[in-house]
VOBA-1610 file (N, C-alpha, C; in pm, whole numbers, padded with zeros to 5 digits, always signed):
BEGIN
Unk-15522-03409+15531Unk-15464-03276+15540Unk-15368-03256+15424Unk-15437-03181+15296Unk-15313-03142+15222Unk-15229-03031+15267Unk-15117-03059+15200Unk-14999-02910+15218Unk-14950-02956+15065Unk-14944-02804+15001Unk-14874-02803+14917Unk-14725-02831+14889Unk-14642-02842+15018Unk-14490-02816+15005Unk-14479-03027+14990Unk-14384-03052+14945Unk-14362-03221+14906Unk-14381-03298+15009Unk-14389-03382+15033Unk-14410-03548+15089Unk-14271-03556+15123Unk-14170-03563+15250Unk-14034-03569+15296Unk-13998-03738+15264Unk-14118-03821+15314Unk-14153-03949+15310Unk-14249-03992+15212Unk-14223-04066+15090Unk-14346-04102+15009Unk-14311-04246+14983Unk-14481-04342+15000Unk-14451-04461+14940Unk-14603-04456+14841Unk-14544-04530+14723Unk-14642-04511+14600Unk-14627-04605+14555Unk-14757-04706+14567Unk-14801-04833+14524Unk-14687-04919+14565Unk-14689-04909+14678Unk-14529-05025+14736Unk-14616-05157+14800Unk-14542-05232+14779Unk-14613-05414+14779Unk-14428-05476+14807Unk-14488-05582+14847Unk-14349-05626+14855Unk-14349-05774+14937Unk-14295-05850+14847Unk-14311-06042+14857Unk-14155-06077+14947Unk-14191-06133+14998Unk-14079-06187+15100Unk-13963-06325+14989Unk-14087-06391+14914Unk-14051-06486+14870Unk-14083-06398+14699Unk-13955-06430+14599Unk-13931-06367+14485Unk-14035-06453+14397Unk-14065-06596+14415Unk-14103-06684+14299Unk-14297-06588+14242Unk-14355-06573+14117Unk-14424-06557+14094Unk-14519-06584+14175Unk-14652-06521+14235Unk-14791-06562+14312Unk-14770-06595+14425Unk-14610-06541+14451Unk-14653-06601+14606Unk-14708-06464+14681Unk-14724-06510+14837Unk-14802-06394+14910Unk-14738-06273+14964Unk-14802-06191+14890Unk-14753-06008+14963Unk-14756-06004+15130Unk-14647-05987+15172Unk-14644-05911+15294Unk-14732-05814+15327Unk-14702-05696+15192Unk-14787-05606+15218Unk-14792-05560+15097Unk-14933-05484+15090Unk-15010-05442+14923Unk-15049-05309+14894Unk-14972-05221+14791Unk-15046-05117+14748Unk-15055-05003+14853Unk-14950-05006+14938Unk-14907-04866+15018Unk-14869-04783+14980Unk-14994-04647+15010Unk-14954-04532+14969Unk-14984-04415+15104Unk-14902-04359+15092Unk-14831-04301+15255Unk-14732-04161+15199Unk-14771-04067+15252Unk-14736-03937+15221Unk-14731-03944+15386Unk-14581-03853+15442Unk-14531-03822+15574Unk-14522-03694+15526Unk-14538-03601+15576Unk-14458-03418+15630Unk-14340-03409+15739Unk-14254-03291+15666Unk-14113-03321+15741Unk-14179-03274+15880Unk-14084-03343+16017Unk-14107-03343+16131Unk-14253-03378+16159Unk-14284-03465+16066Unk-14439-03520+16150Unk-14422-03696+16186Unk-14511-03656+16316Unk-14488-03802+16386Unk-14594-03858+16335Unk-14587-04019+16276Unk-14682-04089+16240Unk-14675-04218+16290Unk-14763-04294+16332Unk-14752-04430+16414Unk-14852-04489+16321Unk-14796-04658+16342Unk-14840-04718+16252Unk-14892-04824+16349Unk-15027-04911+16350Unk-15087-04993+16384Unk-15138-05102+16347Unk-15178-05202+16362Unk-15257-05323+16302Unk-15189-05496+16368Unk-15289-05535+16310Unk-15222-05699+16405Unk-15136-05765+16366Unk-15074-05807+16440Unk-14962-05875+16386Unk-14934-05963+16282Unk-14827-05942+16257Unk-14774-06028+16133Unk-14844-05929+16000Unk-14881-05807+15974Unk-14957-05733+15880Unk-14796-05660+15827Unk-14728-05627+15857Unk-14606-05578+15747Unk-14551-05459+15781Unk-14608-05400+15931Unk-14605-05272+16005Unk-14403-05286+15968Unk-14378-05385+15978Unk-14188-05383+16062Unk-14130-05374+15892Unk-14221-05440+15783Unk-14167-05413+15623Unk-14161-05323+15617Unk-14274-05210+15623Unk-14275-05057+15588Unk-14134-05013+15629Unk-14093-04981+15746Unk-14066-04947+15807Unk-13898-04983+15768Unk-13860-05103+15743Unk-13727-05143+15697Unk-13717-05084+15576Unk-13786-05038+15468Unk-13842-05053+15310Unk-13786-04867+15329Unk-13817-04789+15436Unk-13815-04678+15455Unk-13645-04656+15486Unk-13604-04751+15589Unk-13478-04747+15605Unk-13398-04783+15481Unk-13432-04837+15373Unk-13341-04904+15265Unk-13238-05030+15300Unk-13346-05079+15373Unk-13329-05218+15443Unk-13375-05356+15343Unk-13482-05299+15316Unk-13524-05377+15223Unk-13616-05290+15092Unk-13627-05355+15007Unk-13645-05285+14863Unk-13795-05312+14817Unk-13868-05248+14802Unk-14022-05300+14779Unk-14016-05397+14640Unk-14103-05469+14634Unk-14137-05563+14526Unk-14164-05494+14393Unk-14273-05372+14431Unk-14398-05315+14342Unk-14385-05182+14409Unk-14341-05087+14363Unk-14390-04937+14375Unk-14297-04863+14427Unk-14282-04729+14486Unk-14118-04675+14474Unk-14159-04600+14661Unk-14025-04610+14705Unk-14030-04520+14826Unk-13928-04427+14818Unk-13963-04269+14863Unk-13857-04174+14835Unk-13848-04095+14912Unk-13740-04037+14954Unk-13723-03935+15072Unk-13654-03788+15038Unk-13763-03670+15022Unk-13761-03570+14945Unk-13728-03603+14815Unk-13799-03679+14781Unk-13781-03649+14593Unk-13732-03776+14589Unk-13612-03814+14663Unk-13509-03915+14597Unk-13528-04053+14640Unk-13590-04164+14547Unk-13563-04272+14566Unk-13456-04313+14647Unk-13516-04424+14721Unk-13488-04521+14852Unk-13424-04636+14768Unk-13282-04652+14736Unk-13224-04765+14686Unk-13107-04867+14788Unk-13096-04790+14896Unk-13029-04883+14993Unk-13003-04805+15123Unk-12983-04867+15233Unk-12952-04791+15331Unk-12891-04637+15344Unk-12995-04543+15425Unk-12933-04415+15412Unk-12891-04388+15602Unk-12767-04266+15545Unk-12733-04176+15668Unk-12805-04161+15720Unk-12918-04075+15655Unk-12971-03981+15754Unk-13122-04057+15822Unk-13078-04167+15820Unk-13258-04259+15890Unk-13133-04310+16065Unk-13226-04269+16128Unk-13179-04341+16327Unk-13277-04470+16310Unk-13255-04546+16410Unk-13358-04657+16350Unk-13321-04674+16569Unk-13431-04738+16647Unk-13483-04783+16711Unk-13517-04912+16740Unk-13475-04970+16785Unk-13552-05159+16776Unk-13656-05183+16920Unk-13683-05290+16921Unk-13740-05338+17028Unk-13694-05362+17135Unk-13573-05396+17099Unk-13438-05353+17246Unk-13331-05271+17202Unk-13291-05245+17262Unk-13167-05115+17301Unk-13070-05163+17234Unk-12999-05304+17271Unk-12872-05368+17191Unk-12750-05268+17229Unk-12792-05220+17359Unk-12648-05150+17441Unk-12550-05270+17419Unk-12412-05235+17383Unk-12283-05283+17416Unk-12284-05300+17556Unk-12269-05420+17634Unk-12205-05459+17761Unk-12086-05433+17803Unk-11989-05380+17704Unk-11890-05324+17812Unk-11865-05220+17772Unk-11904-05149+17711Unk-11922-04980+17721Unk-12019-04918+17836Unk-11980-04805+17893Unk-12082-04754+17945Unk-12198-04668+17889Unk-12223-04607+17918Unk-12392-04539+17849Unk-12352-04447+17758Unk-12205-04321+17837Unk-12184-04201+17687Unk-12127-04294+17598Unk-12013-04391+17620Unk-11946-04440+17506Unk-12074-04555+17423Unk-12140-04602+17501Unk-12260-04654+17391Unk-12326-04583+17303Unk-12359-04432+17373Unk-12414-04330+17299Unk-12317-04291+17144Unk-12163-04292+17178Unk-12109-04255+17098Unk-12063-04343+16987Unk-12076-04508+17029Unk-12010-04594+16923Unk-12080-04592+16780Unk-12179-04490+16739Unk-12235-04508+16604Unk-12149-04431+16531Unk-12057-04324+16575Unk-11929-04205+16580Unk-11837-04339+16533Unk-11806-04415+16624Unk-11689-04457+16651Unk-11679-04550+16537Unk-11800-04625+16531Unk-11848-04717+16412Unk-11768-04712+16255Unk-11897-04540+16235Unk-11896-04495+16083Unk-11731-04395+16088Unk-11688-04420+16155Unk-11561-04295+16126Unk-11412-04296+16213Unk-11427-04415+16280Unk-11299-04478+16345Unk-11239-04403+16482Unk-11347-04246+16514Unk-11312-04180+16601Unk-11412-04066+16616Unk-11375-04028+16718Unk-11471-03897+16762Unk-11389-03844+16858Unk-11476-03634+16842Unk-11390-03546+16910Unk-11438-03502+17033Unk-11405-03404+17079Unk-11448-03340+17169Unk-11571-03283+17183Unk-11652-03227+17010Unk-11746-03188+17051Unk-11844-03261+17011Unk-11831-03384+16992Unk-11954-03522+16987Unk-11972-03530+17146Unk-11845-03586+17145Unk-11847-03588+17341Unk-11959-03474+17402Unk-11942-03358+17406Unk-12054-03248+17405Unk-12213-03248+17384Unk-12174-03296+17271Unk-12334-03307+17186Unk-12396-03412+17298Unk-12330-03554+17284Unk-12357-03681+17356Unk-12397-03643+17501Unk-12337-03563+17529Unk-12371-03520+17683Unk-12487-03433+17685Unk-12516-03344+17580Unk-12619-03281+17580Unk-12755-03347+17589Unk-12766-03452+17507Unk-12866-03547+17397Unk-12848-03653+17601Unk-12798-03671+17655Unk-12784-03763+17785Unk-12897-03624+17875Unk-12862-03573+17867Unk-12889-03473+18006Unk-12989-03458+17937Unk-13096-03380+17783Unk-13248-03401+17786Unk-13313-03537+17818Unk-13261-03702+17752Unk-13302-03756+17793Unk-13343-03789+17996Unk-13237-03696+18034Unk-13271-03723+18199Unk-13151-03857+18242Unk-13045-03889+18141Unk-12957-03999+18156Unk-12813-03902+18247Unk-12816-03809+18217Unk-12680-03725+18263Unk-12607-03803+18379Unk-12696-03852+18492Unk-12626-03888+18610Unk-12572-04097+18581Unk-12577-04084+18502Unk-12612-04244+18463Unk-12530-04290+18349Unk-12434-04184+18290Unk-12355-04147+18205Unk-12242-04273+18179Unk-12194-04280+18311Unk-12094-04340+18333Unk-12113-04473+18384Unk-12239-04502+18389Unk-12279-04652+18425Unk-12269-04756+18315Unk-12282-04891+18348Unk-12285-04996+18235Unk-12407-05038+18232Unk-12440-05077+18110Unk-12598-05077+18080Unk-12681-05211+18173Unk-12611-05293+18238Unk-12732-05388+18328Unk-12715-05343+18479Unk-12655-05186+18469Unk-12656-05074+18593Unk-12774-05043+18575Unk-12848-04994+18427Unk-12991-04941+18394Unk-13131-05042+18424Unk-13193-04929+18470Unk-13332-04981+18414Unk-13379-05022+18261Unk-13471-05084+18179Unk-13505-05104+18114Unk-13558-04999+18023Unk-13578-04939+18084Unk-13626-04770+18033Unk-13540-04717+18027Unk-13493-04664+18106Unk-13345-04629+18072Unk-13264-04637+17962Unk-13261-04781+17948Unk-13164-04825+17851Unk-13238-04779+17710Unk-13388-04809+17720Unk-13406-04757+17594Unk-13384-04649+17539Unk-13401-04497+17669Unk-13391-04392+17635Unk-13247-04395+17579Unk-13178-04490+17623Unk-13034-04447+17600Unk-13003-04458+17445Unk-13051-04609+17418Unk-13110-04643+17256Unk-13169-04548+17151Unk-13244-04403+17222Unk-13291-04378+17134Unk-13185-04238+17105Unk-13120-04188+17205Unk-12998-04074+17218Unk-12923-04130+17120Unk-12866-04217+17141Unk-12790-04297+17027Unk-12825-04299+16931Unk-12951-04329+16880Unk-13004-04307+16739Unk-13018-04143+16686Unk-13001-04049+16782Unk-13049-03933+16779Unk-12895-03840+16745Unk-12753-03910+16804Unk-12664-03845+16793Unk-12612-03771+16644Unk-12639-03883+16530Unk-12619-03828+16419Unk-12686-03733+16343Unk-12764-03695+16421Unk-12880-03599+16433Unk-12971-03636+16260Unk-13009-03777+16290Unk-13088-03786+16135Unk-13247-03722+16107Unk-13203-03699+15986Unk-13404-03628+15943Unk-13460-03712+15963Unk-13440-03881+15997Unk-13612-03931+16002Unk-13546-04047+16125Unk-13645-04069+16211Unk-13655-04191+16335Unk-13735-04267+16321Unk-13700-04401+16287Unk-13761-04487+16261Unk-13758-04583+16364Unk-13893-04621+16463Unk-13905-04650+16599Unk-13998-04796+16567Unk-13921-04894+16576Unk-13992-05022+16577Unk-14042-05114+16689Unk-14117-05050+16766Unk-14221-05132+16872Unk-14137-05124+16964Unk-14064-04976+16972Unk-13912-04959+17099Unk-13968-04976+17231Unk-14100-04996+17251Unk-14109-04998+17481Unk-14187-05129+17448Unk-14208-05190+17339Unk-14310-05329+17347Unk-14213-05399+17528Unk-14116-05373+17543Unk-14042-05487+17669Unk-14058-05446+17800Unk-14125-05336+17765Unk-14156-05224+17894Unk-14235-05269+17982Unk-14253-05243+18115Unk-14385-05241+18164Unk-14479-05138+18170Unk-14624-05122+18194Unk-14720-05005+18115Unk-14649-04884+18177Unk-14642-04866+18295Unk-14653-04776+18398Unk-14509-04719+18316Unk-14359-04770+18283Unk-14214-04747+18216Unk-14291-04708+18078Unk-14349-04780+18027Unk-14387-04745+17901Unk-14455-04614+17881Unk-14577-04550+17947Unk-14627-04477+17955Unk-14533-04339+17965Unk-14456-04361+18080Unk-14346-04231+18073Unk-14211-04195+17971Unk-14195-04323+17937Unk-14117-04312+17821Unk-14171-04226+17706Unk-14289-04214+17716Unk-14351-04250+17549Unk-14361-04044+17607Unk-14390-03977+17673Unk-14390-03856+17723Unk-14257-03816+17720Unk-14170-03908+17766Unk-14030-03861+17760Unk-14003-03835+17594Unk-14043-03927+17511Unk-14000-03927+17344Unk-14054-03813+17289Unk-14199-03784+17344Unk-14205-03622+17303Unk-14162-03493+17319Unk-14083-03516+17467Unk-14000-03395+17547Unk-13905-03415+17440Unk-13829-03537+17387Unk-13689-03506+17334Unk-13753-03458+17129Unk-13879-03506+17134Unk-13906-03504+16963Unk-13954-03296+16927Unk-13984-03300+17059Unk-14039-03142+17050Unk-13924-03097+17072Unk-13826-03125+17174Unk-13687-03015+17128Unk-13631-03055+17033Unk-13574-03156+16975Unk-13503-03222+16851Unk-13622-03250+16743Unk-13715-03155+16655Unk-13794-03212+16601Unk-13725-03337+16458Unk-13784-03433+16478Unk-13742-03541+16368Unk-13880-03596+16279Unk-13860-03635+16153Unk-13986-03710+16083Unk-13942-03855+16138Unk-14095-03880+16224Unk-14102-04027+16331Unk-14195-04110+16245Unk-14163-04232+16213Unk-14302-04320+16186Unk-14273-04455+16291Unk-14330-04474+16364Unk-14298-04526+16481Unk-14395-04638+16474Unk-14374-04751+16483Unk-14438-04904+16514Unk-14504-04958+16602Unk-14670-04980+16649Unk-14670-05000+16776Unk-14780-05086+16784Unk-14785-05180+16856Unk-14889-05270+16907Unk-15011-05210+16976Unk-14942-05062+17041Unk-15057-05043+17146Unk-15167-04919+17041Unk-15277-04893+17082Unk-15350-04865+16970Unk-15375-04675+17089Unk-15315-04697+17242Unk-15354-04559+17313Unk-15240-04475+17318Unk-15099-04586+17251Unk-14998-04546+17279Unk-14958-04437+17158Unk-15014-04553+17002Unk-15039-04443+16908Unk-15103-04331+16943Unk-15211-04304+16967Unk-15332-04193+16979Unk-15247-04094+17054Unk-15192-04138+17167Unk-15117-04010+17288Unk-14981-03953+17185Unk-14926-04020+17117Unk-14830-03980+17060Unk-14770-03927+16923Unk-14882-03960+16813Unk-14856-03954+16650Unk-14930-03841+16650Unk-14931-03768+16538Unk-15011-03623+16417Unk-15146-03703+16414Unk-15042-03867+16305Unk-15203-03901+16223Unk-15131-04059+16247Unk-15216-04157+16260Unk-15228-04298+16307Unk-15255-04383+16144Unk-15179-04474+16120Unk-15178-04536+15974Unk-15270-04647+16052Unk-15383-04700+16011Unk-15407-04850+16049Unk-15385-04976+15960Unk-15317-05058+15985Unk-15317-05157+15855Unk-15387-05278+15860Unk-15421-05364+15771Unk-15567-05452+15783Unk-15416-05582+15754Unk-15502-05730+15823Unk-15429-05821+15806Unk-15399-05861+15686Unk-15261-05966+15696Unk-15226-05995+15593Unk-15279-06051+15447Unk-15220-05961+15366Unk-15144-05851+15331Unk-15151-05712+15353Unk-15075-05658+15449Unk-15096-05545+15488Unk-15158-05426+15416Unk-15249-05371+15396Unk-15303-05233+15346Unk-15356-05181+15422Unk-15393-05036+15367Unk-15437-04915+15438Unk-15583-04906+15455Unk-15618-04939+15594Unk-15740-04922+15624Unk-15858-04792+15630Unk-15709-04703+15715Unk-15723-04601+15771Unk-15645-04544+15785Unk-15634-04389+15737Unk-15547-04264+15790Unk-15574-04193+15884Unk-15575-04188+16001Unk-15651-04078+16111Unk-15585-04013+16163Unk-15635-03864+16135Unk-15540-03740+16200Unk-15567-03734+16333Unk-15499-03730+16416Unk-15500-03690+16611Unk-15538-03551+16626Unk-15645-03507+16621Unk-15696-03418+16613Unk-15688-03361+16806Unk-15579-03379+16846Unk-15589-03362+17020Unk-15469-03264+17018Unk-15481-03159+17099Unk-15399-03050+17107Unk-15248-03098+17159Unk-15155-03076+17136Unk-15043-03065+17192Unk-14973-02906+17277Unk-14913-02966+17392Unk-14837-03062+17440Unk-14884-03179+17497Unk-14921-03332+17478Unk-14965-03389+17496Unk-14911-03440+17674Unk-15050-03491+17761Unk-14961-03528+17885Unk-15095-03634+17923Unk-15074-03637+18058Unk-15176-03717+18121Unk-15312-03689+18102Unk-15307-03549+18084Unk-15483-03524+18074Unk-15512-03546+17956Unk-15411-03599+17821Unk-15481-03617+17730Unk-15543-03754+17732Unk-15511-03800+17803Unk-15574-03972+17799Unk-15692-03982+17821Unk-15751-03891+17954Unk-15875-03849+17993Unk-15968-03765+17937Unk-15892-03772+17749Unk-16008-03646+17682Unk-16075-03734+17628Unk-16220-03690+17647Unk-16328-03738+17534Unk-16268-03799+17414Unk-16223-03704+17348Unk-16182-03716+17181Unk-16039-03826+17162Unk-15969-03814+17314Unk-15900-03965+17282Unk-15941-04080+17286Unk-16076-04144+17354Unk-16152-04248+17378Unk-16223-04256+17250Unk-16267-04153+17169Unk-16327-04181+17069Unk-16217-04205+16948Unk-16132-04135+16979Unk-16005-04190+16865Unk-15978-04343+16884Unk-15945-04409+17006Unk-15851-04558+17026Unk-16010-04614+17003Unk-16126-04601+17007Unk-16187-04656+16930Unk-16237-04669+16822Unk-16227-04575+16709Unk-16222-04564+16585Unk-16135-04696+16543Unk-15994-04684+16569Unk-15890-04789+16508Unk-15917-04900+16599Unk-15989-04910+16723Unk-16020-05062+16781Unk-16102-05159+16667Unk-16194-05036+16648Unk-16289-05101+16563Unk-16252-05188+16396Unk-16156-05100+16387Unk-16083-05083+16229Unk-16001-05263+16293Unk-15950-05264+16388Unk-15882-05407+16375Unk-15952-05516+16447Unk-16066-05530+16503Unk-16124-05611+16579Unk-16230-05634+16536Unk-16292-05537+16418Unk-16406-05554+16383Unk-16424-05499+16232Unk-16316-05552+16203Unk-16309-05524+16037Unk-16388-05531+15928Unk-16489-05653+15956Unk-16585-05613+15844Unk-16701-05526+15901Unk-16733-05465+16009Unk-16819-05405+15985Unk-16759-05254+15972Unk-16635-05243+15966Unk-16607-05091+15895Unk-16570-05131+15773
//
């Protein structure tokens, strides 16, 4: 899908060696990846392929080896403001409760916060569905929970891009499944540019624009596939034709690689 207006997210010929010495082995090779602002993109492939490099390389976490990453125009030279980042767990503070967890990224970068963070925080609590739970301590929460709480928190500084690294992999399906509906209730009112990390190949399909697939190590681009499935996405999309033929397109792309 072209659009004429820029690439919010661009990586161009990005490669990138874990280990500096000459010939040793790429993580990942020759990524080239054009995002659109507020588009959700999920990234797939088997493990150990470089899905979690991209993804740091985007945050200015880490610096590619070979090729440039830029966000509207401007080269990616070290950690930015405006990226929320997501992990695989929550990493709630234990003795804060849920708003003041929500708020310590405030408290962090700027030694204080006012009245109308407090506000915001309460706002960003009550879409997630946390409002009543506000005042609890996080091993008060469910597991889900806590993540949603994880991701409010990432959401408070209200950054242009969410960067979601395999955030419900700890879930169970049934938590996982509603979460992942919940992330679109909060991405459709708060739209953000998402490239989101994921093991599961239905979890991508129900949730991204367009699905990156990456082939084993050294990670490259197998496949770009647009989600051609209507939104608002819900339960009945699982049961469409055209999603069974999507999670098998990219089944095929990682389980059966040489014959695509």
């Amino acid at each position: 899908m072209q659009h004429s207006s820029p690439a919010f997210v661009r990586m161009e010929g990005v490669s990138h060696r874990y280990d500096p010495t000459p010939g040793s082995p790429l993580a990942v090779e020759d990524i080239n990846l054009d995002i659109r602002r507020h588009e959700f993109v999920a990234v797939v492939g088997p493990s150990g392929c470089g899905k979690s490099t991209l993804l740091r390389m985007v945050a200015g976490l880490l610096l590619p080896s070979e090729g440039t990453v830029s966000v509207f125009g401007k080269q990616v030279t070290g950690p930015r403001d405006d990226v929320g980042i997501v992990f695989q767990k929550p990493t709630l503070l234990p003795w804060l409760n849920i708003r003041k967890n929500v708020l310590f990224p405030l408290k962090h970068k700027f030694g204080r916060y006012g009245r109308a963070d407090e506000l915001k925080a309460d706002a960003l609590l009550e879409m997630a569905g946390l409002s009543a739970f506000a005042t609890k301590m996080p091993d008060e929460l469910s597991g889900g929970m806590q993540q949603r709480a994880g991701i409010v928190r990432a959401l408070l500084l209200d950054p242009d891009i969410l960067l979601m690294d395999e955030p419900f992999s700890a879930l169970d399906a049934m938590t996982r499944e509603q979460i992942g509906f919940d992330l679109l209730k909060i991405w459709d009112e708060k739209p953000k540019t998402v490239l989101f990390i994921t093991h599961s190949i239905s979890e991508a399909v129900l949730l991204a624009d367009r699905v990156l697939v990456m082939s084993k190590r050294p990670g490259s681009v197998l496949d770009l596939i647009d989600i051609d499935l209507p939104r608002p996405r819900n339960t009945a999309t699982i049961q469409h034709a055209r999603f069974g033929e999507l999670t098998d397109r990219i089944r095929k792309h990682i389980y059966e690689p040489d014959r695509t």
